[in-house]
C-alpha positions as a printed Julia matrix, in Angstrom:
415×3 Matrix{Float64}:
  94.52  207.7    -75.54
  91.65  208.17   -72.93
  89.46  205.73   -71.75
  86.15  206.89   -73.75
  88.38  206.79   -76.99
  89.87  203.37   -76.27
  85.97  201.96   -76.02
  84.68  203.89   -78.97
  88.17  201.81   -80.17
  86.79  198.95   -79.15
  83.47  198.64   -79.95
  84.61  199.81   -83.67
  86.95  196.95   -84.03
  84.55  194.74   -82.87
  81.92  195.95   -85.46
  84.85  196.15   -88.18
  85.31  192.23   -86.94
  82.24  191.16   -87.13
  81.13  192.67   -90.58
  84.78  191.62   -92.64
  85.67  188.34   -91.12
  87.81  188.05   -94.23
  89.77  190.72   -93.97
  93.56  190.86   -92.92
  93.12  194.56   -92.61
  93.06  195.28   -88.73
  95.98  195.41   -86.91
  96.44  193.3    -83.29
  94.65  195.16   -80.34
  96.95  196.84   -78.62
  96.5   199.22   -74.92
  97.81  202.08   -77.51
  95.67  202.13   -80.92
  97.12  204.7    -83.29
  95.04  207.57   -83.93
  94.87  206.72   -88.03
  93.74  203.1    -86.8
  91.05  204.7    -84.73
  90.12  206.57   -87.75
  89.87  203.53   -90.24
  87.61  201.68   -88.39
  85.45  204.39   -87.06
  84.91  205.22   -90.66
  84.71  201.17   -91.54
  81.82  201.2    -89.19
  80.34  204.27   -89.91
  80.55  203.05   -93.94
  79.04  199.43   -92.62
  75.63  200.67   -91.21
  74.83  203.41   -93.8
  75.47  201.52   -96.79
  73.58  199.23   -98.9
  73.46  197.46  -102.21
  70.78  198.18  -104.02
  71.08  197.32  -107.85
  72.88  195.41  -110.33
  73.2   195.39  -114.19
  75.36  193.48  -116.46
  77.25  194.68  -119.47
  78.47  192.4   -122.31
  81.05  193.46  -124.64
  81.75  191.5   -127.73
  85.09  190.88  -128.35
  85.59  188.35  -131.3
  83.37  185.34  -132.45
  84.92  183.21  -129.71
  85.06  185.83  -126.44
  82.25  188.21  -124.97
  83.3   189.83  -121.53
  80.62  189.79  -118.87
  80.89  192.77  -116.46
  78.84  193.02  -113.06
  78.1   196.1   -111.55
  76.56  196.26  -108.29
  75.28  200.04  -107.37
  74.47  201.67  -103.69
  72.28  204.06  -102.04
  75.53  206.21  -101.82
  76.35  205.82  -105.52
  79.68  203.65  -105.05
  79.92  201.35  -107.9
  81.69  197.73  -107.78
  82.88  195.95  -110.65
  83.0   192.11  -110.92
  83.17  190.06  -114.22
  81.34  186.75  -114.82
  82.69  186.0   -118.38
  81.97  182.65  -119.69
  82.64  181.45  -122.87
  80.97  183.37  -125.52
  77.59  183.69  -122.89
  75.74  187.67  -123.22
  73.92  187.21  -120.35
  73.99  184.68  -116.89
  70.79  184.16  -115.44
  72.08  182.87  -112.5
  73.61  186.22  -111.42
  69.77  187.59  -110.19
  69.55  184.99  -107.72
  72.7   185.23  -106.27
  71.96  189.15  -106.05
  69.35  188.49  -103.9
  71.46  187.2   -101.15
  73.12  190.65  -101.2
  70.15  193.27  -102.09
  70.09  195.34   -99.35
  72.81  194.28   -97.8
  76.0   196.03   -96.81
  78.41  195.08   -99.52
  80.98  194.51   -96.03
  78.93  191.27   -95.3
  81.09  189.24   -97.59
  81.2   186.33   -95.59
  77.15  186.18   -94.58
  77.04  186.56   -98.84
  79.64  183.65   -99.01
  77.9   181.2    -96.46
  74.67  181.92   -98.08
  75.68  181.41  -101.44
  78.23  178.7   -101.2
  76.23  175.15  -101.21
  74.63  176.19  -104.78
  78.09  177.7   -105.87
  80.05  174.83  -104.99
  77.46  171.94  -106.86
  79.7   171.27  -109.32
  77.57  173.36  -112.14
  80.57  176.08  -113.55
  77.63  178.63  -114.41
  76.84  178.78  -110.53
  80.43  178.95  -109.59
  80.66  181.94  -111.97
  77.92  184.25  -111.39
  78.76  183.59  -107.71
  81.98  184.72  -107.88
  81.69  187.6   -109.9
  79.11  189.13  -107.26
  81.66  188.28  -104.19
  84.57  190.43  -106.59
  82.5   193.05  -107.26
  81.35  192.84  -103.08
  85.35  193.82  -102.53
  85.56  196.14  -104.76
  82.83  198.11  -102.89
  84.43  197.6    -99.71
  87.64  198.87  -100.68
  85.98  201.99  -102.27
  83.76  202.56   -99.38
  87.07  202.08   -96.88
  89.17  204.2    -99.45
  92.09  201.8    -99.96
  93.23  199.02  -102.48
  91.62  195.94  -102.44
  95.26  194.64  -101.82
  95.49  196.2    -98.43
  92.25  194.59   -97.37
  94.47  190.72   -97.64
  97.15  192.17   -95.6
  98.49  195.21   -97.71
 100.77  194.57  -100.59
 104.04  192.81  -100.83
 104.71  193.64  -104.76
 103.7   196.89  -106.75
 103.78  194.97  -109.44
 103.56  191.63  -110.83
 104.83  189.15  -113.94
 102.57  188.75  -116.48
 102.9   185.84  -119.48
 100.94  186.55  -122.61
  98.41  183.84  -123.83
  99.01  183.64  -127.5
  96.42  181.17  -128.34
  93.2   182.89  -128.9
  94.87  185.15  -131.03
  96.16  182.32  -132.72
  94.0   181.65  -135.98
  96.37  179.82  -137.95
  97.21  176.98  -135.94
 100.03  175.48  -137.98
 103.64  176.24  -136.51
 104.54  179.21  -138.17
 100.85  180.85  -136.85
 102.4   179.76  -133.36
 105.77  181.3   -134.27
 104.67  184.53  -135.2
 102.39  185.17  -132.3
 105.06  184.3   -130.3
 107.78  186.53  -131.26
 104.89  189.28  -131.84
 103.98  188.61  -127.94
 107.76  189.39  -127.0
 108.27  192.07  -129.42
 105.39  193.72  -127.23
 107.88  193.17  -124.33
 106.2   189.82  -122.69
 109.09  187.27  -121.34
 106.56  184.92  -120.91
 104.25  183.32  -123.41
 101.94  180.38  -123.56
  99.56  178.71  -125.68
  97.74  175.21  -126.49
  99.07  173.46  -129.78
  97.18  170.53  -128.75
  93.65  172.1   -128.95
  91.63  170.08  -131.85
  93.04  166.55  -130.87
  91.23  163.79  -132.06
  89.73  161.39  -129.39
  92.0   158.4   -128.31
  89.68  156.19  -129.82
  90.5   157.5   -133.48
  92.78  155.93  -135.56
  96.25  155.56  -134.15
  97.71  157.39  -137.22
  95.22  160.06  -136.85
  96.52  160.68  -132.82
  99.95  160.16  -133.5
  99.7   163.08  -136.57
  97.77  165.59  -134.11
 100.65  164.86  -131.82
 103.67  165.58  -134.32
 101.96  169.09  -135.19
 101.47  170.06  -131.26
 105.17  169.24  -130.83
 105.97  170.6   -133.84
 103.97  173.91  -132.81
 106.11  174.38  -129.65
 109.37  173.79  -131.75
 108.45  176.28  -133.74
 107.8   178.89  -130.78
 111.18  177.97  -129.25
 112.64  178.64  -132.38
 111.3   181.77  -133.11
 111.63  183.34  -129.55
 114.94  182.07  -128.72
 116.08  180.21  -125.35
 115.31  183.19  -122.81
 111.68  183.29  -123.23
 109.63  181.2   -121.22
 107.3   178.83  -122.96
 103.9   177.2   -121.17
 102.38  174.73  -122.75
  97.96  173.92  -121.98
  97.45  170.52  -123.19
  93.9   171.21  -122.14
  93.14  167.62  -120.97
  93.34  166.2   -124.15
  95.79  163.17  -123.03
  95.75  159.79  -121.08
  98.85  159.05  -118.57
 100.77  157.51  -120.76
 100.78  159.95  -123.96
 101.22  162.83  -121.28
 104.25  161.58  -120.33
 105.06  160.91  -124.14
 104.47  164.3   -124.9
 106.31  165.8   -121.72
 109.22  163.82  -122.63
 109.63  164.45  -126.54
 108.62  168.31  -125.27
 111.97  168.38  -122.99
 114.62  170.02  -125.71
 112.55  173.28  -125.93
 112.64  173.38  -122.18
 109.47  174.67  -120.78
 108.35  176.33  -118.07
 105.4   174.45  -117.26
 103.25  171.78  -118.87
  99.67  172.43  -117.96
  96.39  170.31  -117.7
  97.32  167.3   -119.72
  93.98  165.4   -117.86
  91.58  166.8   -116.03
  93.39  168.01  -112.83
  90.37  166.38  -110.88
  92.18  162.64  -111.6
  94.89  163.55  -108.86
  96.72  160.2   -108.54
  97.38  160.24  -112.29
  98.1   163.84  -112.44
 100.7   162.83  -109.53
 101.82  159.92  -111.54
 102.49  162.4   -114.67
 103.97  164.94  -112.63
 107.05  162.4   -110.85
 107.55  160.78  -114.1
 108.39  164.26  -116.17
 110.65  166.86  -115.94
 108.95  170.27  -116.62
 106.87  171.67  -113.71
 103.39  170.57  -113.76
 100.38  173.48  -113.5
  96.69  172.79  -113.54
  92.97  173.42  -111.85
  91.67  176.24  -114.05
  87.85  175.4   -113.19
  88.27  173.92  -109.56
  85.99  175.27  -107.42
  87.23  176.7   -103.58
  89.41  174.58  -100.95
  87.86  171.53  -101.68
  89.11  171.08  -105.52
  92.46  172.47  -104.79
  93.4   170.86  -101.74
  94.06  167.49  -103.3
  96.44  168.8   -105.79
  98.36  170.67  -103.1
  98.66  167.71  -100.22
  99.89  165.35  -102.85
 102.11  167.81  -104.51
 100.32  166.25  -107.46
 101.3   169.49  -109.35
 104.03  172.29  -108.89
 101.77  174.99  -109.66
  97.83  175.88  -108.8
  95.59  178.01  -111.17
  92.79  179.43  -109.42
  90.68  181.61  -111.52
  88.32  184.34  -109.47
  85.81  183.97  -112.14
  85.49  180.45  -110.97
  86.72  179.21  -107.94
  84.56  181.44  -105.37
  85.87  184.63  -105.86
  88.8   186.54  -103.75
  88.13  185.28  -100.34
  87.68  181.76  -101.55
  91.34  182.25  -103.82
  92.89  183.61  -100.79
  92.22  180.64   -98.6
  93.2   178.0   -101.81
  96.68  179.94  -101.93
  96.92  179.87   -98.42
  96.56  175.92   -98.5
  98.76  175.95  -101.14
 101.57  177.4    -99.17
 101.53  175.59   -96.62
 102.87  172.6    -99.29
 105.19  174.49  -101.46
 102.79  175.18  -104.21
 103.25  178.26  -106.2
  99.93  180.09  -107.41
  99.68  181.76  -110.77
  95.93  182.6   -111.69
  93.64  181.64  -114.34
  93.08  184.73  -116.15
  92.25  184.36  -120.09
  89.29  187.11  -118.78
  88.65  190.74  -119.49
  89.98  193.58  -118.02
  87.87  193.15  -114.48
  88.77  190.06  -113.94
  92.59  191.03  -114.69
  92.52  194.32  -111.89
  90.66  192.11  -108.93
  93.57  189.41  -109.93
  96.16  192.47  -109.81
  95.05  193.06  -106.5
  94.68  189.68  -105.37
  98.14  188.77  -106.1
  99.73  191.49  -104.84
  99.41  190.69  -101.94
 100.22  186.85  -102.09
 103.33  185.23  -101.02
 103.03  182.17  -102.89
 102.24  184.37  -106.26
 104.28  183.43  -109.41
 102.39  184.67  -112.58
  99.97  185.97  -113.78
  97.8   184.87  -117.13
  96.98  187.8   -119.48
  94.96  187.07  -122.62
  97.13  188.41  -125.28
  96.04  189.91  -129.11
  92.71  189.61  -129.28
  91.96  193.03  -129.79
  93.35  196.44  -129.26
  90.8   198.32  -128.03
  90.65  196.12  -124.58
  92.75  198.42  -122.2
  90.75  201.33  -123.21
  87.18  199.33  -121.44
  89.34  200.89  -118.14
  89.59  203.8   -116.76
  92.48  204.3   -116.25
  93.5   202.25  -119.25
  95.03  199.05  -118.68
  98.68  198.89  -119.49
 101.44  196.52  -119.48
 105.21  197.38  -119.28
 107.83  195.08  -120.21
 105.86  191.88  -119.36
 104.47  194.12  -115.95
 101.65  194.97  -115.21
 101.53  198.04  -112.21
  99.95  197.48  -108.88
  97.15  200.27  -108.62
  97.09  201.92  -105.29
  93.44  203.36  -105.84
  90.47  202.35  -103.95
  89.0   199.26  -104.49
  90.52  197.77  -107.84
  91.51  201.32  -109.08
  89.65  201.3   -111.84
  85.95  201.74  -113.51
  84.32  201.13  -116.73
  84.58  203.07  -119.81
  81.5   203.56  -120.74
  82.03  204.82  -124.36
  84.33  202.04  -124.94
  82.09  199.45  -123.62
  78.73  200.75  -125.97
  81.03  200.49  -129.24
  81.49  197.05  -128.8
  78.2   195.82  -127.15
């Protein structure tokens, strides 16, 4: 390499630095770059001062009386599209999402981290709406990048280390009747469609501790009798997860967990809010199934606890919630460093499910990830290219960005 070409090396880098702090993408500097590193950052840098974000809409799409998914689509003077998804409950619209959209009009979309330092105060206030339209603007920031770049959003954390990753279906929105043969049939259904992996949340509906002592003790027999029913139905290969959804004090979660131990699960989620860590630790050494939770933390700060105290066996960030990408990167990366597995949040559309895709792909602490099973069949069609799952697998897309855009057509029907 000559000397001019080793500065014009140089001085790329250092732009490519200083625009994706985030990234894992650049290799060391070495005396000899090679000639297709040269390349990707000469064309990161070239992509960095041209483009700009100039637009974003939102798209709702109505899937049943209980779920709307929230796209976000940020547009550029070049015409590159990014794709985030803020969905929230059965919201149509987030207000919230304009504001944060200012910190990025104009902007190249490869200022991530200016976006995240600017944002992150008001994200991290403890208000979930904040949290989300924040974080769907910082996916749909990386989904740019990787277009603009050419390359997966997987090799912008370090390139991938799977091509493609576990999936359990959620059975529980699907779930109407919530007696144990509605459990039991959405179960085996989940399987038939090739899932080895299933969860759900038999304890949704329980009455407050303060009720009646016959009424609690009744909710509990059905939840336990829910999960029986699943085992039964499914057979001892399958695994089963069970979401208590914070609907328990210390002492009936460990009730439950124990009287739950003959249908062997594969982890007993959320039975208090995650935030109480000393009980949640308390829970977790007094039971034997592993212990998942932290759907709604937000960033390091909420999921640092659970991980130092090894108050749980397995974190749930969700990038609809907890910052975004960058933000889940740096959580798993805390969790690793304790022996905490990461399986994400994900009872989302299809955005949320491809940024996750790529996200986990290339994590080494990844275990599973959360796919909202059965609610309705158009949903792989919103994609294009559909989204598919094989056998409980979902494939790692090797396309730029998250590999995938909307379907427009698809997305009208149901708005």
């Amino acid at each position: 390499m000559s000397r001019e070409t080793f500065s014009r090396y140089v001085q790329s880098r250092r732009h490519f630095l200083r625009s994706l702090p985030a990234l894992a993408v650049v290799p060391a500097l070495s005396p000899v770059a090679p000639p297709s590193t040269v390349r990707l950052l000469q064309r990161a840098s070239n992509a960095n001062q041209r483009l700009r974000v100039t637009g974003m809409e939102t798209i709702a799409v109505r899937a049943t009386a209980r779920t709307t998914w929230l796209f976000v689509r940020l547009t550029t003077n070049q015409g590159l599209i990014g794709l985030g998804e803020a969905s929230l409950g059965g919201r149509t619209e987030l207000v919230e999402l304009e504001s944060f959209f200012e910190l990025v009009r104009d902007e190249s979309p490869f200022q991530i981290e200016q976006y995240r330092r600017r944002g992150r105060v008001r994200a991290a206030s403890g208000d979930r709406v904040q949290a989300t339209a924040f974080s769907a603007i910082e996916q749909a920031l990386w989904d740019l990048v990787g277009k603009a770049l050419g390359a997966p959003v997987s090799d912008l954390f370090g390139g991938r280390l799977r091509s493609e990753l576990s999936v359990y279906a959620n059975i529980n929105r699907a779930t109407s009747n919530r007696q144990p043969e509605g459990f039991a049939a959405n179960a085996l259904a989940a399987v038939d469609d090739g899932f080895a992996a299933i969860k759900a949340a038999p304890f949704d509906g329980f009455p407050a501790l303060t009720r009646p002592e016959a009424e609690v003790a009744a909710a509990t027999e059905l939840g336990i009798s829910c999960v029986a029913a699943m085992r039964e139905s499914v057979g001892p290969e399958v695994a089963i997860k069970i979401d208590a959804h914070s609907n328990f004090d210390v002492a009936l979660s460990i009730e439950v967990a124990r009287r739950l131990e003959p249908y062997q699960l594969s982890w007993y989620e959320e039975p208090i809010p995650p935030q109480r860590v000393e009980e949640t630790t308390r829970i977790r050494e007094a039971v034997e199934q592993r212990m998942a939770g932290g759907e709604f933390l937000f960033g390091v700060e909420g999921f640092a606890p659970l991980c130092q105290q090894h108050a749980v066996d397995v974190i749930m960030p969700d990038v609809k919630h907890c910052g975004g990408l960058a933000e889940a990167r740096q959580i798993a990366t805390i969790a690793n460093l304790h022996g905490v597995a990461v399986s994400p949040h994900n009872p989302s559309g299809p955005v949320s499910t491809a940024a996750s895709v790529q996200l986990c792909a290339a994590m080494s602490n990844f275990d599973i990830l959360e796919f909202q099973w059965g609610e309705v069949p158009w949903r792989g069609d919103l994609l294009s290219p559909p989204e598919r799952f094989d056998n409980g697998t979902i494939q790692v897309s090797n396309e730029p960005g998250y590999g995938v855009s909307l379907n427009e057509s698809v997305a009208r029907e149901h708005a």
